[in-house]
C-alpha positions as MATLAB code, in Angstrom:
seq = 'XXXXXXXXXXXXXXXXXXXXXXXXXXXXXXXXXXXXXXXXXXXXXXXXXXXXXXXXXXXXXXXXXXXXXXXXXXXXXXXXXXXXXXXXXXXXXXXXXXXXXXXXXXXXXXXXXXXXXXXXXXXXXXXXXXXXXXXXXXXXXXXXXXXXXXXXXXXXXXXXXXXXXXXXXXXXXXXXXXXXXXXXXXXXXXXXXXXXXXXXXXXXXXXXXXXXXXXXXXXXXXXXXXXXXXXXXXXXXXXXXXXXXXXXXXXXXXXXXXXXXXXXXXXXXXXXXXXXXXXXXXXXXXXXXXXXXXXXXXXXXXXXXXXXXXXXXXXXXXXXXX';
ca = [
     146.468  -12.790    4.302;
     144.981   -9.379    4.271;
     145.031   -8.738    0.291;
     143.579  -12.408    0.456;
     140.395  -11.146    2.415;
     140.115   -8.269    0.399;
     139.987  -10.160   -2.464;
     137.560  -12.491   -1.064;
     135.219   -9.448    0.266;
     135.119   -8.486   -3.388;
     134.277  -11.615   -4.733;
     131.252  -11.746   -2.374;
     130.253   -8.511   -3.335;
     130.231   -8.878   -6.984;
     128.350  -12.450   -6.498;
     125.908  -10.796   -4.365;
     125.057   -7.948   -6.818;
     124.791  -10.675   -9.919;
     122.394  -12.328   -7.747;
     120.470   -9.048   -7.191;
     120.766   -8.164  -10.730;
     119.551  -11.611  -12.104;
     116.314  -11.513   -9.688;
     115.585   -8.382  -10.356;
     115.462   -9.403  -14.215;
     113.741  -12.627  -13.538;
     110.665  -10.465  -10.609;
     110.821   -7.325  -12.875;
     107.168   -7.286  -13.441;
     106.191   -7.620   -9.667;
     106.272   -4.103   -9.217;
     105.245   -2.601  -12.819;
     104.511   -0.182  -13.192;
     106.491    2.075  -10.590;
     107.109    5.042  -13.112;
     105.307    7.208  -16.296;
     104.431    5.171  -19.196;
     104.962    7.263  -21.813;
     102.417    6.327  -25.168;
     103.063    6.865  -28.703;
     100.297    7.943  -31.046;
     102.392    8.338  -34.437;
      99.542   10.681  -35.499;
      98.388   14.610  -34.976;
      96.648   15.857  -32.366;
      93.168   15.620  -32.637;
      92.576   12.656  -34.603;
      91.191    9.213  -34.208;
      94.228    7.764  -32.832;
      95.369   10.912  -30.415;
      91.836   11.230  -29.101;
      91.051    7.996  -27.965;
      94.188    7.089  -26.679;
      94.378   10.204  -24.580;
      90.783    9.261  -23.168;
      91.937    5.902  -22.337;
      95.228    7.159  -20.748;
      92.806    9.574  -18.736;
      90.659    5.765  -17.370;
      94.148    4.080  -17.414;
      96.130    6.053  -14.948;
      94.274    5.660  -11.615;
      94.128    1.497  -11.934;
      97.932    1.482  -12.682;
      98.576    4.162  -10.098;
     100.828    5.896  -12.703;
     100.693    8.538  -15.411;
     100.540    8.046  -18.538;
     102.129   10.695  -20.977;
     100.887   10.703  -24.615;
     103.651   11.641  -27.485;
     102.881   12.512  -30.605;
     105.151   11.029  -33.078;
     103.830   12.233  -36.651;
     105.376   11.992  -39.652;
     105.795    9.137  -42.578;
     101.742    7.966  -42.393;
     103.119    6.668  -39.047;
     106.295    5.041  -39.550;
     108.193    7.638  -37.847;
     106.078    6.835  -34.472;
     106.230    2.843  -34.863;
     109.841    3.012  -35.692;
     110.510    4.836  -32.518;
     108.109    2.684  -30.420;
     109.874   -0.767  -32.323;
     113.346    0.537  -30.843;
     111.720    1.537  -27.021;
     113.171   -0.649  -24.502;
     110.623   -3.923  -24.367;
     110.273   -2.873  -20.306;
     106.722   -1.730  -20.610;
     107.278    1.946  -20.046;
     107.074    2.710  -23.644;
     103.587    1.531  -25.425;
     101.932    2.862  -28.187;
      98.641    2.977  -30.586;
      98.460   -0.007  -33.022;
      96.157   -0.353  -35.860;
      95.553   -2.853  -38.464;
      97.787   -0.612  -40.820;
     100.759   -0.856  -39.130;
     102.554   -3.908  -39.940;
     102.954   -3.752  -43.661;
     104.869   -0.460  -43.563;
     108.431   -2.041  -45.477;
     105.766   -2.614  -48.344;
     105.083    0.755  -49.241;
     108.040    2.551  -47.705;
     111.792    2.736  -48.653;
     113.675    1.876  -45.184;
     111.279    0.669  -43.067;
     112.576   -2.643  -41.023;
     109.639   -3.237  -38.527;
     106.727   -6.010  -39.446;
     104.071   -7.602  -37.168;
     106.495   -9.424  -35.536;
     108.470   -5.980  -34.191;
     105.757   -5.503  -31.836;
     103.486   -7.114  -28.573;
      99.868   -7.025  -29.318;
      98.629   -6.155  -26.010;
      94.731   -5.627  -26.149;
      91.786   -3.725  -29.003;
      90.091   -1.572  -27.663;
      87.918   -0.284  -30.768;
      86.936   -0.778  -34.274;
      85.923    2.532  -36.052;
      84.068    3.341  -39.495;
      84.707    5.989  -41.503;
      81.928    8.552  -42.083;
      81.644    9.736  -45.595;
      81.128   13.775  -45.722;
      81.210   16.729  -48.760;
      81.766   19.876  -48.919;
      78.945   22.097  -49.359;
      80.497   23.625  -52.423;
      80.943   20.799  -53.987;
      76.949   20.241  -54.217;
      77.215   16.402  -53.435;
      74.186   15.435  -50.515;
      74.093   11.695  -51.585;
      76.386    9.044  -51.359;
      74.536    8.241  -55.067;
      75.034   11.775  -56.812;
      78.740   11.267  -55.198;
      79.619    8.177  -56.839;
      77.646    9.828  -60.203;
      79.929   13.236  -60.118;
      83.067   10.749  -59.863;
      82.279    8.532  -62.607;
      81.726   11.927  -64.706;
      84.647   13.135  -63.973;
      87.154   10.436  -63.292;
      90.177   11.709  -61.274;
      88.787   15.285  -60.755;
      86.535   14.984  -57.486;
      89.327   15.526  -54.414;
      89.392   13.273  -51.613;
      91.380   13.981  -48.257;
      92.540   11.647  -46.487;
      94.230   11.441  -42.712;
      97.737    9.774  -44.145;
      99.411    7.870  -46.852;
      98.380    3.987  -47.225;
      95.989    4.708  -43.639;
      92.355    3.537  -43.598;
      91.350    6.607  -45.122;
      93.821    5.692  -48.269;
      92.710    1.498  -48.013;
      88.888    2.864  -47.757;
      89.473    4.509  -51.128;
      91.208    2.083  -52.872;
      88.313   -0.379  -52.137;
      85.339    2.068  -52.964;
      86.689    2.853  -56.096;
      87.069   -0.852  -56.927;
      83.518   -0.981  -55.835;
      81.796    1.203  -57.818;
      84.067    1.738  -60.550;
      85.686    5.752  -59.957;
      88.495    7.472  -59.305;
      89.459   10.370  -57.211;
      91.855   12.749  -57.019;
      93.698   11.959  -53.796;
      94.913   14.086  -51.205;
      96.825   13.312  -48.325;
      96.830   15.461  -44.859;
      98.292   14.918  -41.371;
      95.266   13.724  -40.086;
      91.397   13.073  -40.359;
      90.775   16.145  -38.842;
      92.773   18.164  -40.917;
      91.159   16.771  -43.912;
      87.981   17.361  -42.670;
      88.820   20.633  -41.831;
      89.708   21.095  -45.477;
      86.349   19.650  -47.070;
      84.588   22.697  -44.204;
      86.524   25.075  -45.873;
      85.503   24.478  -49.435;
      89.421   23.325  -49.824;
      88.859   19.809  -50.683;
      85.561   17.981  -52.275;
      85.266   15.011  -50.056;
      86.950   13.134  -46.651;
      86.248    9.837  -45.084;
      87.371   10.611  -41.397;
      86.787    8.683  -38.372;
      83.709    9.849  -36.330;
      85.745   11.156  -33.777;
      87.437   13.208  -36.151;
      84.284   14.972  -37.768;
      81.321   15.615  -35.151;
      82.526   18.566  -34.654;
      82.210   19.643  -38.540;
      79.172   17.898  -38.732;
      77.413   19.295  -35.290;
      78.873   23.095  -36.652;
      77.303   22.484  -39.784;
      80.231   23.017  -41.639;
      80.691   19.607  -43.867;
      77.402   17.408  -45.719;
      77.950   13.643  -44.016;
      76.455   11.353  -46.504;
      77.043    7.949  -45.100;
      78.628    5.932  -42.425;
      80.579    2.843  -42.887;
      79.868    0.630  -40.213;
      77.035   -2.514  -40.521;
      74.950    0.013  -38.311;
      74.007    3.345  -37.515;
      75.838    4.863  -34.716;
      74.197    6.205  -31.442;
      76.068    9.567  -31.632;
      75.401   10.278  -35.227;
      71.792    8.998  -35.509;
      70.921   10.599  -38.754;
      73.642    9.081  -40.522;
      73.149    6.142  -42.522;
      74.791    3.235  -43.733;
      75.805    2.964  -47.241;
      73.871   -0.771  -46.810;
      70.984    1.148  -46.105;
      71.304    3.010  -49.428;
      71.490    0.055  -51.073;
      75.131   -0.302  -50.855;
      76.742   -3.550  -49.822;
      79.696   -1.763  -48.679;
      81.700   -1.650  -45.167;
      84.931   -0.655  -43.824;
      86.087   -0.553  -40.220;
      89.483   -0.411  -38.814;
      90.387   -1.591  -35.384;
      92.413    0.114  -32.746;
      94.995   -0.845  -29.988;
      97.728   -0.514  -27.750;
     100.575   -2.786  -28.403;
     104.460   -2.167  -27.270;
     107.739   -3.315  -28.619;
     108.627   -6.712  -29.380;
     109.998   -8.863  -26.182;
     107.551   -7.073  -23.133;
     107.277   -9.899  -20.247;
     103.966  -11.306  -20.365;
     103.384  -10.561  -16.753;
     103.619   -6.870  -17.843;
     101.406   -6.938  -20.597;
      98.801   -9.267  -18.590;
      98.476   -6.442  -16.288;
      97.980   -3.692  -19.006;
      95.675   -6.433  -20.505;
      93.676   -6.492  -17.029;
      93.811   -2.579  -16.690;
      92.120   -2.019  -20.285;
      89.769   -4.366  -19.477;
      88.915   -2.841  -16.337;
      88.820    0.716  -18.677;
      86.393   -0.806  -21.101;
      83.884   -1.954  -18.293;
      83.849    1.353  -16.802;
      80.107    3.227  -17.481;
      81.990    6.674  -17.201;
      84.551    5.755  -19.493;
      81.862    3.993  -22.018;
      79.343    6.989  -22.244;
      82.665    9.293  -22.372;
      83.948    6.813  -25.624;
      80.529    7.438  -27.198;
      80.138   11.042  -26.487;
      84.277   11.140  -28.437;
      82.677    8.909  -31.331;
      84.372    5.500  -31.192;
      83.049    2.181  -31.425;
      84.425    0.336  -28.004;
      85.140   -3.112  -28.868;
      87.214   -4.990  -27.044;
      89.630   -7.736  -27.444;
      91.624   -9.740  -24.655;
      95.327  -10.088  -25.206;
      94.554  -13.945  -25.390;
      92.539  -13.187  -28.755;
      93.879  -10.040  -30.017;
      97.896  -11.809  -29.839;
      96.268  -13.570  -32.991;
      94.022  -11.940  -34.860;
      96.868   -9.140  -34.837;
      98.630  -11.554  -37.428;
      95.736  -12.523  -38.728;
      95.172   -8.954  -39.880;
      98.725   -8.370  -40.831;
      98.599  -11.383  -43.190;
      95.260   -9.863  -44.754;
      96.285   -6.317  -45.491;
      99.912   -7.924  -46.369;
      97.730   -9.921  -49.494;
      95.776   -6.469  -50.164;
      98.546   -4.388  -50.356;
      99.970   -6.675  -52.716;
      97.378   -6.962  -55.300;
      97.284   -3.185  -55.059;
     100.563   -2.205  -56.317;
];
C-alpha cells in the first residue's frame, strides 16, 4: 500500500510539472523579455549595419527594460552572422540586422542553407543610399569625369566595396549596366574600411553608406561626388544627387532587425511596438541623422511582406547577373 502511494505521489508530480512545462510554453511571451538580447550584426565594427544597430540598441534597452548586447559576426559578406542567427533558438533572445541582401545567400555561396523563409521579419527601420566618393589622387571631382575615366579605361579604375554580393557590390553591377563601364572591383570588410582605403590614396573610388563616410568627408580626406538617394540629405547638404546631374539613377537599401524563423508573434509584436516607440523618439531621430541614416520605418504588419517581396526581386537580379 505504501509503494502504491509512492507511486501515485510520483505520478502527480510528473503530471504537475508537464502541466507547468506546457503553460509555460503556451504564456512564454508574457514575461519577454526577462534577460539580455544579444544582436547579431554579421558585419565590422563601424559600418552601416554595426552603427545603427548599436544606436538603436542604445533607444531599445530602457522600453524593454533589458540590455541589449551587439555581436559582431563578420565573415563570408555576412553569411557567417545569418547562419549563426538562422540556428539561434527562435525564443527572442537572439535577433539580428537584416537587409534586403540577405536572403539570396545559397545563390552565390557554396553551403549556404538559409533563404527568406529561415528568418522572422520583425520591423525596417531605415533605407540608406550610398554616397559616391574619390580619392584625391585619383583626380576624379565629378560623377561625369568618373564615368569618362572608366569608359577610358575599362576595368582599371578600382572600386571598394563593404562585402561580396552587398549593396556596395549590387550598386556596381547596376551603374555599370547604366552607363556602360567597368571597374576593377575590390572587396573589404566593410564600408568604412573601403572608404578608409579611397582616403589613403589605396583605392580609386567607394560607394559607402553615409554613415560610413562623414567622417572622411568632414576630415577632408575623400572627394564625395554624388549621393544616391531621390534627395539630398540633411547631414550632407552639399552633396547631390546623381538625378540632379542629370542622372536618372538611384539605389537605396533598407535595413532591419529580424530573428530566426519560428519567434512567437507575441514576442516579435512587442519588439515591433518597442522600435516603433524608438523611431518616434526626437532624441533618437536627431541622434539617427547626426550617424547619417535615413529613418524609415516599417511595421511588422507591412515589413512581414515586403521582406519577400524583396527577396523575390534580388532573387530575379541575381539571376540575370550570373
Amino acid at each position: 500500500m505504501k509503494k502504491l502511494s509512492i507511486v501515485l505521489m510520483i505520478l502527480v508530480v510528473c503530471i504537475g510539472y508537464t502541466f507547468a512545462n506546457g503553460e509555460s510554453e503556451q504564456t512564454g511571451s508574457a514575461d519577454y523579455p526577462s534577460k539580455t538580447i544579444k544582436v547579431i550584426v554579421p558585419y565590422g565594427a563601424g559600418g552601416g549595419a554595426d552603427i545603427t544597430v548599436r544606436l538603436m540598441a542604445k533607444y531599445l534597452e530602457p522600453i524593454l527594460g533589458q540590455n541589449l548586447v551587439v555581436q559582431n559576426v563578420t565573415g563570408g559578406s555576412g553569411t557567417i552572422g545569418w547562419t549563426q542567427l538562422t540556428n539561434a533558438k527562435a525564443d527572442g533572445y537572439t535577433i539580428g540586422y537584416g537587409d534586403c541582401l540577405m536572403t539570396n545567400a545559397q545563390l552565390l555561396f557554396d553551403g549556404i542553407k538559409y533563404d527568406d523563409e529561415s528568418f522572422t521579419p520583425i520591423a525596417m527601420y531605415a533605407s540608406d543610399p550610398h554616397i559616391i566618393v574619390a580619392s584625391k589622387a585619383s583626380g576624379i571631382t565629378s560623377v561625369e569625369q568618373l564615368f569618362e575615366k572608366a569608359k577610358a579605361n575599362p576595368g582599371e579604375l578600382t572600386y571598394g566595396l563593404g562585402g561580396a554580393w552587398s549593396s556596395h557590390d549590387f550598386l556596381r553591377i547596376n551603374l555599370e549596366n547604366f552607363a556602360g563601364i567597368e571597374f576593377n572591383r575590390m572587396v573589404f570588410q566593410s564600408g568604412a574600411a573601403a572608404v578608409n582605403a579611397v582616403a589613403g590614396g589605396n583605392c580609386d573610388i567607394a560607394v559607402p553608406f553615409v554613415a560610413e563616410a562623414l567622417a572622411q568627408i568632414e576630415a577632408g580626406n575623400v572627394v564625395p561626388l554624388a549621393i544616391t538617394s531621390q534627395e539630398r540629405f540633411a547631414i550632407t547638404p552639399d552633396i547631390p544627387t546623381l538625378t540632379e546631374q542629370g542622372i536618372d539613377f538611384t539605389h537605396v537599401m533598407w535595413r532591419a532587425l529580424v530573428a530566426p524563423a519560428g519567434v512567437d508573434q507575441e514576442i516579435v509584436n512587442i519588439l515591433d511596438d518597442a522600435l516603433a516607440q524608438v523611431m518616434a523618439d526626437p532624441e533618437y531621430q536627431k541622434a539617427a541623422l547626426e550617424a547619417g541614416s535615413f529613418r524609415l520605418y516599417e511595421s511588422n504588419e507591412t515589413f512581414k511582406d515586403s521582406f519577400h517581396t524583396s527577396h523575390d526581386s534580388y532573387e530575379k537580379m541575381i539571376l540575370e547577373t550570373k
